[in-house]
C-alpha positions as CSV (number, residue, x, y, z in Angstrom):
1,X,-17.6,-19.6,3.9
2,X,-15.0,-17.2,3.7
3,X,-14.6,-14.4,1.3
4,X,-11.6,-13.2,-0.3
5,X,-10.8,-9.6,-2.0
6,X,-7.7,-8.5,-3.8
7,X,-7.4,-4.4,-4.8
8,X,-4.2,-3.4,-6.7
9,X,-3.3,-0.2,-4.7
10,X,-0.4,1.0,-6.9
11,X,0.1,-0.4,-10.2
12,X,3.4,0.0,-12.7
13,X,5.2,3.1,-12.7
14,X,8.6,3.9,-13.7
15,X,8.1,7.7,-12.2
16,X,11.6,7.8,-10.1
17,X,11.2,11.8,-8.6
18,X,7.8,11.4,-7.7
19,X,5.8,10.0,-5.0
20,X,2.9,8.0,-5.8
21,X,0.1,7.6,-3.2
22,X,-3.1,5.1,-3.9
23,X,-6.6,5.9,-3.2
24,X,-8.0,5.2,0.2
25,X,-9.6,1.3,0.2
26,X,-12.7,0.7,2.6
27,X,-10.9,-2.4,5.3
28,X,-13.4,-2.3,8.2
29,X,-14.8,-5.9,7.5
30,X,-11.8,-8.1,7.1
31,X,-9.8,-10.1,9.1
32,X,-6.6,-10.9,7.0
33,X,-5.0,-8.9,5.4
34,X,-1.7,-8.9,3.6
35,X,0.3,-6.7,0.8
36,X,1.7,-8.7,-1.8
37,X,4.9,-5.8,-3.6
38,X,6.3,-7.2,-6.3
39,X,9.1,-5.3,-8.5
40,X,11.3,-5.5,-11.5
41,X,14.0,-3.7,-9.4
42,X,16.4,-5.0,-6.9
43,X,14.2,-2.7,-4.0
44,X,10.3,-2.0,-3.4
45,X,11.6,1.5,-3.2
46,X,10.3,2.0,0.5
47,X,6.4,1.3,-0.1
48,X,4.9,2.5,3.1
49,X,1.3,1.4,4.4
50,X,-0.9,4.3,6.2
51,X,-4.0,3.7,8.6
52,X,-7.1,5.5,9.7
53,X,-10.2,5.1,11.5
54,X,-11.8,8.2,9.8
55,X,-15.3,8.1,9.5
56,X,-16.6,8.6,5.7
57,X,-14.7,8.7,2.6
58,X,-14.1,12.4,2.4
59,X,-12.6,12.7,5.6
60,X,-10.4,9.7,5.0
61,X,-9.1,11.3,2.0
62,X,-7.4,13.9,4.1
63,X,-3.7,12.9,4.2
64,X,-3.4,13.7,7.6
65,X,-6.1,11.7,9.1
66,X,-3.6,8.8,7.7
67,X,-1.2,7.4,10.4
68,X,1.9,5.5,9.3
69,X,1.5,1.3,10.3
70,X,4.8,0.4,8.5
71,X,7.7,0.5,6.1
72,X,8.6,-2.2,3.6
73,X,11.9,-2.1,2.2
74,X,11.9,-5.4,-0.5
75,X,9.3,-7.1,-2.7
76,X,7.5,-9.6,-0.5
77,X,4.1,-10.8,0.8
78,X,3.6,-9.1,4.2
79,X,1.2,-9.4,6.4
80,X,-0.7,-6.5,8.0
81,X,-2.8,-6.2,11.2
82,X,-6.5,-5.8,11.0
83,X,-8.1,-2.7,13.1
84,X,-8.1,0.2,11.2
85,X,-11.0,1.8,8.3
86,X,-8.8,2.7,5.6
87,X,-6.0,2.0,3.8
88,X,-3.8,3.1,1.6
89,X,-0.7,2.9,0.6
90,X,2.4,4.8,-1.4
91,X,6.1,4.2,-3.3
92,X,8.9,7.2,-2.0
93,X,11.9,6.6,-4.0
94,X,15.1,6.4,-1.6
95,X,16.8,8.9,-4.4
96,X,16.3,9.4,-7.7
97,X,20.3,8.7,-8.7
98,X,19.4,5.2,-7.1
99,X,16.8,4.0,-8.8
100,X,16.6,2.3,-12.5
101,X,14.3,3.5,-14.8
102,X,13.3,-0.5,-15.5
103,X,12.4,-1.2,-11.9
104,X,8.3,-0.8,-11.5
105,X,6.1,-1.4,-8.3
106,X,3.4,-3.0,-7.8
107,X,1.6,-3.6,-4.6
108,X,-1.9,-5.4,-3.7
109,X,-3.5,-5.4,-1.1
110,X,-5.6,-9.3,-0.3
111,X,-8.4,-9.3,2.3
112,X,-10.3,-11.9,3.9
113,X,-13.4,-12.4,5.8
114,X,-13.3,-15.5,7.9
């Protein structure tokens, strides 16, 4: 029987001159996996998904034990490949002049043990 997870890895946030980074989520189990970013903006303001095979929590909340798997330019469902511990994800405006005020982000992460 398969089993199914979602985690919201950033929520809302209007926050244009800052980054905002989510908390490393435990992946080592599942098989699918896929990022659903959805945003009241014309852009997903360049969410980027990071890796690691790091072996406990606290060294997987070193940000350079994190390894860049991709870039996702638009709001979407994308999917991403299984393999890695951790994952965690984070919204870098392109510029602040750029962006509206109005336009949130929110990305979750689904995951699926078939």
């Amino acid at each position: 029987m398969p089993y199914g997870k979602n985690k919201v890895l950033l929520g809302n946030s209007s926050a244009l001159s800052s980054t905002i980074t989510s908390n490393a989520q435990l992946v080592d189990g599942y098989r699918q996996m896929s990022v659903s970013i959805q945003t009241s903006g014309t852009s997903a303001r360049n969410v980027r998904i990071y890796g690691t095979n790091a072996d406990g929590l606290e060294t997987a909340l070193v940000a350079g034990n994190f390894s860049l798997v991709t870039t996702i330019p638009q709001a979407g469902i994308y999917t991403i490949d299984p393999g890695m511990r951790w994952i965690r994800a984070d919204r870098n405006p392109f510029s602040v002049a750029s962006q509206s005020a109005a336009s949130n982000t929110t990305v979750t992460l689904q995951m699926n043990v078939t």
